[in-house]
SEMI-99095 format. One line per field, with one value per atom (N, C-alpha, C): residue number from 0; residue in three letters; chain; x, y, z. Coordinates in nm, 4 decimals. Each point is the difference from the previous one (the first is absolute). Example, Ala and Ser with C-alpha at 12.3 -4.5 7.8 and 13.67 -1.06 7.14 Angstrom:
BEGIN
pos = (0|0|0|1|1|1);
code = (ALA|ALA|ALA|SER|SER|SER);
unit = (A|A|A|A|A|A);
px = (1.3190|-0.0890|0.0900|-0.0350|0.0820|-0.0770);
py = (-0.5690|0.1190|0.1200|0.1050|0.1190|0.1090);
pz = (0.7800|0.0000|0.0000|-0.0720|0.0060|0.0730);
This chain:
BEGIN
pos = (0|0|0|1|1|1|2|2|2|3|3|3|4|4|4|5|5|5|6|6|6|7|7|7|8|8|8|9|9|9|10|10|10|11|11|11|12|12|12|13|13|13|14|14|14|15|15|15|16|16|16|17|17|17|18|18|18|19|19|19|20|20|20|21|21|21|22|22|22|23|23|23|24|24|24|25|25|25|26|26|26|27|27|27|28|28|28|29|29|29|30|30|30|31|31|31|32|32|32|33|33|33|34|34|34|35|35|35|36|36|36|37|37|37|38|38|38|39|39|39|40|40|40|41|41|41|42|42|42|43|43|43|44|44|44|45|45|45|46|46|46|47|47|47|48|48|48|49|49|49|50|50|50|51|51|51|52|52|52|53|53|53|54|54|54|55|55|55|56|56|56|57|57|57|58|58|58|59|59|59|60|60|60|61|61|61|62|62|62|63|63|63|64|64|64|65|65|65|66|66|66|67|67|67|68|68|68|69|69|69|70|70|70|71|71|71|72|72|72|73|73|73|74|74|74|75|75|75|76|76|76|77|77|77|78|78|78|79|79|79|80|80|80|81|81|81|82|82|82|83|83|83|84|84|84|85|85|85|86|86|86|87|87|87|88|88|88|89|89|89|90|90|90|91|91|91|92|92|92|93|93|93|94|94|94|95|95|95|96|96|96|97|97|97|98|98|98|99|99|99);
code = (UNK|UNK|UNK|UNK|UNK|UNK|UNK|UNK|UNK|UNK|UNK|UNK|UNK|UNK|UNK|UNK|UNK|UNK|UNK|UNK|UNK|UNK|UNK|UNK|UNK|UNK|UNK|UNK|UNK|UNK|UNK|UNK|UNK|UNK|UNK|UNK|UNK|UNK|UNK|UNK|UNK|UNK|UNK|UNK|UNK|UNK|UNK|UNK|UNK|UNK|UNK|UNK|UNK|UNK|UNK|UNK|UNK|UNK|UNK|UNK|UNK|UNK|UNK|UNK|UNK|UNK|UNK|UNK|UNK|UNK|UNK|UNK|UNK|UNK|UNK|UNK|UNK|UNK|UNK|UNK|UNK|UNK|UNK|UNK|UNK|UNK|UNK|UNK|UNK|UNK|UNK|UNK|UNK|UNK|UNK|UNK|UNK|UNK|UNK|UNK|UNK|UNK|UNK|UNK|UNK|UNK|UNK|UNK|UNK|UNK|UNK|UNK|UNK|UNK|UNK|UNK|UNK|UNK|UNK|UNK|UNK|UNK|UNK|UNK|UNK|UNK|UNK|UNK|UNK|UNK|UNK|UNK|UNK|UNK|UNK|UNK|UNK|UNK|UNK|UNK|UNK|UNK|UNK|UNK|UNK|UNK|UNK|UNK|UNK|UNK|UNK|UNK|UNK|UNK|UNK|UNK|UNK|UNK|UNK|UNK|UNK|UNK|UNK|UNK|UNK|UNK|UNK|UNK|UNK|UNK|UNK|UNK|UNK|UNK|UNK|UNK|UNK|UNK|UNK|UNK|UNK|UNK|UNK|UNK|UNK|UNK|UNK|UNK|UNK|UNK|UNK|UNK|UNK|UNK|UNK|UNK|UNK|UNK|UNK|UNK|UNK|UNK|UNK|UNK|UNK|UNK|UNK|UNK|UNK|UNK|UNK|UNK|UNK|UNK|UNK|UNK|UNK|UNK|UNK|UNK|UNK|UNK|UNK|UNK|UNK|UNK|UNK|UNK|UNK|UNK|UNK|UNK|UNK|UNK|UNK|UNK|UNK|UNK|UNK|UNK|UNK|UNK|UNK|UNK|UNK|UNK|UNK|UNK|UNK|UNK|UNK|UNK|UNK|UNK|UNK|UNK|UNK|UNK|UNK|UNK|UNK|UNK|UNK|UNK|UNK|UNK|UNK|UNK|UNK|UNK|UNK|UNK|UNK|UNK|UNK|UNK|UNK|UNK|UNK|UNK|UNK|UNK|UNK|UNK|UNK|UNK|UNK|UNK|UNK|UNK|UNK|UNK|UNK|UNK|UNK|UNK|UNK|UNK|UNK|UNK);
unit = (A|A|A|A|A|A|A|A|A|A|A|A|A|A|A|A|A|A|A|A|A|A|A|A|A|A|A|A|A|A|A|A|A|A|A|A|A|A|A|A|A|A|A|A|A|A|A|A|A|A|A|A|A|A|A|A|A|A|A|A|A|A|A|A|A|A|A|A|A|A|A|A|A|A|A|A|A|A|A|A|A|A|A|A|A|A|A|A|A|A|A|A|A|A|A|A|A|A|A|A|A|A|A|A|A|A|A|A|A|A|A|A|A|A|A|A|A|A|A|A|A|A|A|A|A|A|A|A|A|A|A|A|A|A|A|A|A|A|A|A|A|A|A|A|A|A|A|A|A|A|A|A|A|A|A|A|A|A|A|A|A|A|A|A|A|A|A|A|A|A|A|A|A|A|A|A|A|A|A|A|A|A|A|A|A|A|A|A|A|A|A|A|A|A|A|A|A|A|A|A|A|A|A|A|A|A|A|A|A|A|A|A|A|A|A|A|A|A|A|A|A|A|A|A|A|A|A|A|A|A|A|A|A|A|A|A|A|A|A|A|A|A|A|A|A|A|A|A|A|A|A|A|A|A|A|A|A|A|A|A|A|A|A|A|A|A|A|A|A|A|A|A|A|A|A|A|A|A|A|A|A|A|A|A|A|A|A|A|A|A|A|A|A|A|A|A|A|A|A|A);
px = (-8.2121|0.0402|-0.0393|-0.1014|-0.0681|0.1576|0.0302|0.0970|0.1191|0.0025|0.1504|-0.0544|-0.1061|-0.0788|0.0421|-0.0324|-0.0112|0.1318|0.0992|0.1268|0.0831|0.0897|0.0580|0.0768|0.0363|0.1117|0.1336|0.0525|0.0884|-0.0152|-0.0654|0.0426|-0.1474|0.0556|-0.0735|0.0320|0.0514|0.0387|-0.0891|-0.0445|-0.1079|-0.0273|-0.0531|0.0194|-0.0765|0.0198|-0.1311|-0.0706|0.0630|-0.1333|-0.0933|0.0004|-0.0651|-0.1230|0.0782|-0.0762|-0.1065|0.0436|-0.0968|-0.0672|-0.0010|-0.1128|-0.1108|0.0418|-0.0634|-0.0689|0.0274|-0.0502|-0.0914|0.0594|-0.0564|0.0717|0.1207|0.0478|0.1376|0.0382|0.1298|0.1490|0.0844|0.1250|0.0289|-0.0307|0.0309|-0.1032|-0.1151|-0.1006|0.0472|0.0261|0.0225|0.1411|0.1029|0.0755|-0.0039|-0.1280|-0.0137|-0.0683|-0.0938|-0.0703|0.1026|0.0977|0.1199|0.0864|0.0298|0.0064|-0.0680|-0.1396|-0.0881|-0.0083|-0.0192|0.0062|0.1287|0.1241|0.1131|0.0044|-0.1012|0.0056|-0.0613|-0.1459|-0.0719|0.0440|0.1094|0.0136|-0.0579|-0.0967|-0.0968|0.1339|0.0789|0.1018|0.1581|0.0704|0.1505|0.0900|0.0959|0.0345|0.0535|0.0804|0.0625|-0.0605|0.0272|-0.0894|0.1490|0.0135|0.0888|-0.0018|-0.0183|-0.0242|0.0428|0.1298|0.0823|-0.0384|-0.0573|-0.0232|-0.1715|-0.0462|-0.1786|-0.0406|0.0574|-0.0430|-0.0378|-0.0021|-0.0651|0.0505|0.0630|0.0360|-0.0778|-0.0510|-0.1375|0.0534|0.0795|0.0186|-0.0692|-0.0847|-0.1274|-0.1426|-0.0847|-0.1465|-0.0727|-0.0510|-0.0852|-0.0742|-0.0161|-0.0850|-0.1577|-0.0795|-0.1869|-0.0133|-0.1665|-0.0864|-0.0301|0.0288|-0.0030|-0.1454|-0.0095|-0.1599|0.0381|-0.0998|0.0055|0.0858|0.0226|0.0547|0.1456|0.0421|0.0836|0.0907|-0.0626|0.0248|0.0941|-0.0944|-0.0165|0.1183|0.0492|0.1306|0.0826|-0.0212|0.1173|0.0509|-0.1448|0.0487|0.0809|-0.0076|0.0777|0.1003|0.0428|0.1114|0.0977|-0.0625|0.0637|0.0392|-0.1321|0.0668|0.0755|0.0543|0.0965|0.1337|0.0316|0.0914|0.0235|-0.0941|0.0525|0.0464|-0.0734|0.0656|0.1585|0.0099|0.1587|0.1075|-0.0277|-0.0129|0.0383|-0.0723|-0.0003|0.1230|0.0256|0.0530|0.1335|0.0391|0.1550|0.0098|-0.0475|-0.0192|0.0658|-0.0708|0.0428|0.1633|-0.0158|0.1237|0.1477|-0.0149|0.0920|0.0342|-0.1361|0.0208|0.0700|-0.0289|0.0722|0.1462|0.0544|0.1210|0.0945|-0.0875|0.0994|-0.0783|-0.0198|-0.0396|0.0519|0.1075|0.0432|-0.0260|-0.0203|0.0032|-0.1577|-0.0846|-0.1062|-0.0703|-0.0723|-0.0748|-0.1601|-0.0099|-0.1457|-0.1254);
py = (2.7661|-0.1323|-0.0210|0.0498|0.0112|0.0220|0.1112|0.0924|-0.1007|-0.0782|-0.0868|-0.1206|-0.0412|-0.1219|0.0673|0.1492|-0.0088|0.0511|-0.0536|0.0791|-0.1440|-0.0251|-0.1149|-0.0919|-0.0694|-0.0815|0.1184|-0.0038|0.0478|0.1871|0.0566|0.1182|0.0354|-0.0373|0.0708|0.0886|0.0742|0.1101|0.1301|0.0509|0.1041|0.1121|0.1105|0.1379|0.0433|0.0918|0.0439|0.0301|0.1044|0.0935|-0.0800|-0.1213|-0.1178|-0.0183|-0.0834|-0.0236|0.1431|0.1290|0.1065|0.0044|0.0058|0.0443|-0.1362|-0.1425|-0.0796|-0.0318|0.0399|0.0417|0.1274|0.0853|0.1562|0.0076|-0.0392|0.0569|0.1158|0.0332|0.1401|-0.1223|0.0250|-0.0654|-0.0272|0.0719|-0.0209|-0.1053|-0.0270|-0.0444|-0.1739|0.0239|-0.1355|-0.1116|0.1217|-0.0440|-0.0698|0.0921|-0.1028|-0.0784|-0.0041|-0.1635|-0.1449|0.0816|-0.0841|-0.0466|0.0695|-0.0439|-0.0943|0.0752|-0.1374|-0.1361|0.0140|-0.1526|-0.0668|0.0411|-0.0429|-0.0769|0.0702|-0.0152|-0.1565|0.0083|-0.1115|-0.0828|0.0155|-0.1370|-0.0460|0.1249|0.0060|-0.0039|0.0105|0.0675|-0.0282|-0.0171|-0.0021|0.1103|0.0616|0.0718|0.1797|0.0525|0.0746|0.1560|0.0711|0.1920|0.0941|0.0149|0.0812|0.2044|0.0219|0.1457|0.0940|-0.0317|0.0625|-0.0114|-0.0970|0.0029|-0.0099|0.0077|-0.0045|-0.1441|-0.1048|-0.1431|-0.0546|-0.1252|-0.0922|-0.1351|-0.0746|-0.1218|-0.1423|-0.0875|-0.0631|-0.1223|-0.1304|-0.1382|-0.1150|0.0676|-0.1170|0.0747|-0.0793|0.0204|-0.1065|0.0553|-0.0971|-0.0880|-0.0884|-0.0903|0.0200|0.0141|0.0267|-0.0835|0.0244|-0.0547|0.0828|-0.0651|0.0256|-0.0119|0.1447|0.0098|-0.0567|-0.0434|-0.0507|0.1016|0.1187|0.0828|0.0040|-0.0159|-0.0329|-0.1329|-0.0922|-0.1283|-0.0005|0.0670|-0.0336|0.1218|0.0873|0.0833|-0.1097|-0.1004|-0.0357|-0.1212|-0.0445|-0.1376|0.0796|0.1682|0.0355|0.0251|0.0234|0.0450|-0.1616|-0.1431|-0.0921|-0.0756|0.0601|-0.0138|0.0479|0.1434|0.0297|-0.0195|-0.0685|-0.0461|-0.0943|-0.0822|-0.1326|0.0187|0.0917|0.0334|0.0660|0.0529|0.0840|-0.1359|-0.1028|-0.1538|-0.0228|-0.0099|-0.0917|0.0266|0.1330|0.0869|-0.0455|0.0686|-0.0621|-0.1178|-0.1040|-0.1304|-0.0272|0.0471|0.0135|0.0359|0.1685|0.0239|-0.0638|-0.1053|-0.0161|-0.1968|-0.0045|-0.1178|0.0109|0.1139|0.0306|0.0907|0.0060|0.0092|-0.0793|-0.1316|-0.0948|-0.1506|-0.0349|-0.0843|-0.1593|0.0445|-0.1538|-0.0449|0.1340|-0.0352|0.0081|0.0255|-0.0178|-0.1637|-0.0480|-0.1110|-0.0040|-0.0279|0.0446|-0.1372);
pz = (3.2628|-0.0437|-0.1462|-0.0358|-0.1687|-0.0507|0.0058|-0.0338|-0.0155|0.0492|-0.0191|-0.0468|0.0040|-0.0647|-0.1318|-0.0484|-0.1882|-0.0404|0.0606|-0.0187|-0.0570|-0.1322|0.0371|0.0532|0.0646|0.1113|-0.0373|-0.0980|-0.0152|0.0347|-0.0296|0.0318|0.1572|0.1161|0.1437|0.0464|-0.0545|0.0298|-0.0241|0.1133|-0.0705|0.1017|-0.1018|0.0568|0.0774|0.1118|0.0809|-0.0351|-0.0964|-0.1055|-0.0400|-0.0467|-0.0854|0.1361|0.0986|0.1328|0.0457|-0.0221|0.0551|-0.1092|-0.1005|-0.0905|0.0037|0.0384|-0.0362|0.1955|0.0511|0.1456|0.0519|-0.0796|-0.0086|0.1536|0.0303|0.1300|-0.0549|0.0986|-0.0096|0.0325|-0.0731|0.0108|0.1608|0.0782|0.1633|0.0282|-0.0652|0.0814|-0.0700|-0.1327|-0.0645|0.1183|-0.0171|0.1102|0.0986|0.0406|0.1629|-0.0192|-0.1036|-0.0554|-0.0408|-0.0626|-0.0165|0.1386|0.0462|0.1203|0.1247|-0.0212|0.1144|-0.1050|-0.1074|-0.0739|0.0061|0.0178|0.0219|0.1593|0.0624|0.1658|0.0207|-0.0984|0.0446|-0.1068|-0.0901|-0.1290|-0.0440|-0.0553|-0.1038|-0.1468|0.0176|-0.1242|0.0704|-0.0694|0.0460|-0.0932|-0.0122|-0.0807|0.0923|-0.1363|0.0755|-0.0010|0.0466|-0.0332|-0.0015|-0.1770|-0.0246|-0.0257|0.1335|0.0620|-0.1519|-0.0461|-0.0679|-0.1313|-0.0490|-0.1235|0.0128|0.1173|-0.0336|-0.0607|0.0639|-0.0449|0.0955|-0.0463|0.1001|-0.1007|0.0476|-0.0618|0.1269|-0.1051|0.0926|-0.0247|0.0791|-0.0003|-0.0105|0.0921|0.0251|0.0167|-0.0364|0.0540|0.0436|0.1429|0.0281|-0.0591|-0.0281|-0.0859|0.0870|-0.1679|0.0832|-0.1009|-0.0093|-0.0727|-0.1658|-0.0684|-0.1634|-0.0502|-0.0873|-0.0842|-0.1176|-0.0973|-0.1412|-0.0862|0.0135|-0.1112|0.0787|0.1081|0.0612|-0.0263|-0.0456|0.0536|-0.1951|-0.1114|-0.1041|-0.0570|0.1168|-0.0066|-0.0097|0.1648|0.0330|-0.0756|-0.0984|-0.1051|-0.1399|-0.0129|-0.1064|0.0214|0.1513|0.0260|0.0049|0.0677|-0.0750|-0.1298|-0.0895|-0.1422|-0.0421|0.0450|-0.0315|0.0219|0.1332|0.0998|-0.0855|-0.0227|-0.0634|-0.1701|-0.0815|-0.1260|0.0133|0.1121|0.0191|0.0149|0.0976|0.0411|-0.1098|-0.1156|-0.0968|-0.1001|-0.0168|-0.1226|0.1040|0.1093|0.0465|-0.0227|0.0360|-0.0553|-0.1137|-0.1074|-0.1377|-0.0461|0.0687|-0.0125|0.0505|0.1380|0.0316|-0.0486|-0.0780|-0.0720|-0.1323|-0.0821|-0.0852|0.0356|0.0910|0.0032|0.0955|0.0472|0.0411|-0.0584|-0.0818|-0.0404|0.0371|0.0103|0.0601|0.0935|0.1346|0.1018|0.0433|-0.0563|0.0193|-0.0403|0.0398|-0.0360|-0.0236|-0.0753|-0.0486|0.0755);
């Protein structure tokens, strides 16, 4: 779950290889870890055999540490600067129809 906690919203998509080295398990063993967490919905998401992925939807919601917590306030500053800049952009190319 670390593993998709430091990954960003946009790209969950991630490799076994990534998962075994950061497990110290063998691609079969990660598998079936992927699998029983799929079982108990610890995780939602799909296991792509063919390409050696794992694409992850959801995670259980736990309990957040301070270096955790202080990820997850950078990962909304950034949300909201991306927020801000479309904002911008779609004020400057419809101006009329925007209202300030």
């Amino acid at each position: 779950m670390e593993i998709i906690f430091s990954r960003p919203s946009e790209d969950r998509t991630v490799p076994l290889s990534i998962i075994a080295d950061r497990t110290k398990l063998s691609i079969e063993d990660v598998e079936y870890l992927l699998m029983k967490s799929l079982s108990v919905h610890l995780i939602e998401g799909v296991i792509d055999q063919v390409d050696g992925t794992v694409h992850v939807s959801w995670v259980q919601p736990r309990v957040l540490g301070i270096p955790q917590i202080k990820s997850l306030r950078d990962k909304l500053d950034n949300w909201l600067q991306k927020v801000h800049t479309t904002l911008l952009a779609v004020e400057a190319e419809t101006p009329d129809l925007v209202a300030s």
